[in-house]
C-alpha positions as CSV (number, residue, x, y, z in Angstrom):
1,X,58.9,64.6,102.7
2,X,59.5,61.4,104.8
3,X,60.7,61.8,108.1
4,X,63.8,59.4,106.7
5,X,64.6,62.0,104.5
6,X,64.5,64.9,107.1
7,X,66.3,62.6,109.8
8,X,69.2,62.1,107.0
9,X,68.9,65.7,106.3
10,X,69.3,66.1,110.1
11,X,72.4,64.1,109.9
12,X,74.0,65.3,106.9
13,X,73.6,68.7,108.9
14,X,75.3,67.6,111.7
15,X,77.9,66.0,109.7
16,X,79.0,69.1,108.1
17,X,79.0,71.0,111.2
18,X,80.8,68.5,112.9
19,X,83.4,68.4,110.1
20,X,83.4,72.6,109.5
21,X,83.9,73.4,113.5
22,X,86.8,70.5,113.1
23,X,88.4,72.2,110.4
24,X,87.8,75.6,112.4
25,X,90.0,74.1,115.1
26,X,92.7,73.0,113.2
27,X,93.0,76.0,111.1
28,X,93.2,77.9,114.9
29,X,95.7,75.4,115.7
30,X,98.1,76.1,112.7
31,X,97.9,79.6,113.0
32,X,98.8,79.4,116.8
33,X,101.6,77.1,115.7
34,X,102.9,79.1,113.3
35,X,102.8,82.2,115.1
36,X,105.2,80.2,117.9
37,X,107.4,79.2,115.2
38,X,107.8,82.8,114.0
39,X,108.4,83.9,117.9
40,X,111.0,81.3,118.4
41,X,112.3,82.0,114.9
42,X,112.4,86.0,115.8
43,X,113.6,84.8,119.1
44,X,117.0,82.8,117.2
45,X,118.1,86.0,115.2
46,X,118.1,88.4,117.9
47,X,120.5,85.9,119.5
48,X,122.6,85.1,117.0
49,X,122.8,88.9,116.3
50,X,123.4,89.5,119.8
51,X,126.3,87.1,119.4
52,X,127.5,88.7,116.0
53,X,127.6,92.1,118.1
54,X,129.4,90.5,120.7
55,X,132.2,89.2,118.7
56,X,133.0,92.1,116.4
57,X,133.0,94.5,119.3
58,X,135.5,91.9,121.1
59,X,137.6,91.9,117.2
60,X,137.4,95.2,117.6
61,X,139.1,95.7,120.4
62,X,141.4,93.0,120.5
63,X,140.0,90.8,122.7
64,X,138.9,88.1,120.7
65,X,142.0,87.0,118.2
66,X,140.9,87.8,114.6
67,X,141.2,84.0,113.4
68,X,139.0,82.7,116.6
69,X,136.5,85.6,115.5
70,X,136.4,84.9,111.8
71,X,135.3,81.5,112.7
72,X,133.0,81.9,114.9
73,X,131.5,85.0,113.0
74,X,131.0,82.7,110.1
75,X,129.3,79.9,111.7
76,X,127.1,82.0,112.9
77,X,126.3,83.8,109.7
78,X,125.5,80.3,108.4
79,X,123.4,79.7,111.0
80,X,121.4,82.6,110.7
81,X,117.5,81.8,109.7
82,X,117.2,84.4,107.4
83,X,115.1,84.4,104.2
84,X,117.6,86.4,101.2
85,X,120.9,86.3,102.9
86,X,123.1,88.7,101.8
87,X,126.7,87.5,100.1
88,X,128.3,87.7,103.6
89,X,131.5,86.9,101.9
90,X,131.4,89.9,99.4
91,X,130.2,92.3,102.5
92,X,132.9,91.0,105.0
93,X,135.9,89.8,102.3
94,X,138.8,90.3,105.0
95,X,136.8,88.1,107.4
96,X,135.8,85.4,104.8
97,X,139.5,85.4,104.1
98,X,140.9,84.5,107.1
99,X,138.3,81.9,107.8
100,X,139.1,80.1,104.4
101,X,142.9,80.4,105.2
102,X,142.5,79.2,109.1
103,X,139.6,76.7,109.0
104,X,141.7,73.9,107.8
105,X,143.5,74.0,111.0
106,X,143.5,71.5,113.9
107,X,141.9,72.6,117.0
108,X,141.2,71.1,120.5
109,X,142.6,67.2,120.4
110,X,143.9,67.6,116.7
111,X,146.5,70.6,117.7
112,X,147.4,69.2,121.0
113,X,148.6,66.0,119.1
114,X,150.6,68.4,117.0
115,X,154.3,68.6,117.8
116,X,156.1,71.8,119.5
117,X,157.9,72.7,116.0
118,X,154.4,71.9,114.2
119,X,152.3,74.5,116.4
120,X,154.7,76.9,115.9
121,X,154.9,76.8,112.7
122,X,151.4,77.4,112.4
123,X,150.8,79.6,115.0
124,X,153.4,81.8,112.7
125,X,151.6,81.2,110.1
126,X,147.9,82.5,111.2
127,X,149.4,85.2,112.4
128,X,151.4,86.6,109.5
129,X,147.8,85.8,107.7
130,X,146.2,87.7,110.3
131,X,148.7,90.7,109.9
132,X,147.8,90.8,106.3
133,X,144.2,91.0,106.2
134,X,144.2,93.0,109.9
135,X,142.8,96.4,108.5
136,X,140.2,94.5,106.4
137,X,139.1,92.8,109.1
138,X,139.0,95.6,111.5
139,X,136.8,97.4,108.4
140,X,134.8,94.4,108.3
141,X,133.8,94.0,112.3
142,X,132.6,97.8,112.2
143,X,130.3,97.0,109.6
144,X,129.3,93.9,111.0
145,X,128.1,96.1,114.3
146,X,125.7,97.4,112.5
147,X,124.1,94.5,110.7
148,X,120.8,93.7,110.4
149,X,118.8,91.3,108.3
């Protein structure tokens, strides 16, 4: 053999290693990538489940009004970054209820614009709703308590 054809040897070599330990460190920096994504990710449910907690045990007790809660329970329900949700709306119906009845609305700016008579008239309104669907509700926040993904 020529020494061309060992020193091209030599390099091919060198090449591949170079190339196989590069590969090596970007397969080690996927996995630790991935593994902070699943932390954070982890990290995200706990909270929002923390939050869940919170809010039905507030329901519960009636310190949170029921329409306030429904919302708030559902956004974070749809926030929740879960593979295979479950049909939060066939496990919770009273809650999903409300928040399709209430979500429509104005809140903050929007009601404030509102006139005395209109408020009123609302107000009325989400409360004989909340009346209705009450013990459904209160059914539904005791499950929720106990929820896990």
């Amino acid at each position: 053999m020529s020494s061309i054809a060992i020193t091209l040897i030599v390099v091919a070599l060198l090449v591949v290693a170079s190339l196989a330990f590069y590969a090596g460190k970007l397969l080690f920096m996927l996995n630790k990538q991935n593994k902070k994504m699943a932390q954070t990710k982890k990290q995200r449910v706990e909270r929002l489940l923390e939050s869940i907690y919170t809010i039905s045990l507030a329901m519960e007790q009636q310190q949170c009004n029921l329409s306030e809660g429904s919302i708030r329970l559902y956004h974070l329900h749809e926030s929740l970054p879960i593979d295979d949700k479950p049909d939060f709306q066939a496990h919770y119906p009273g809650l999903y209820a409300l928040y399709a009845k209430v979500s429509d609305l104005p809140t903050h700016e929007a009601r404030d614009k509102l006139s005395t008579l209109e408020r009123r008239n609302q107000d009325d309104m989400r409360e004989a709703i909340e009346s209705e669907l009450e013990s459904q509700i209160l059914k539904d926040v005791v499950k929720l308590k106990a929820f896990t993904p």
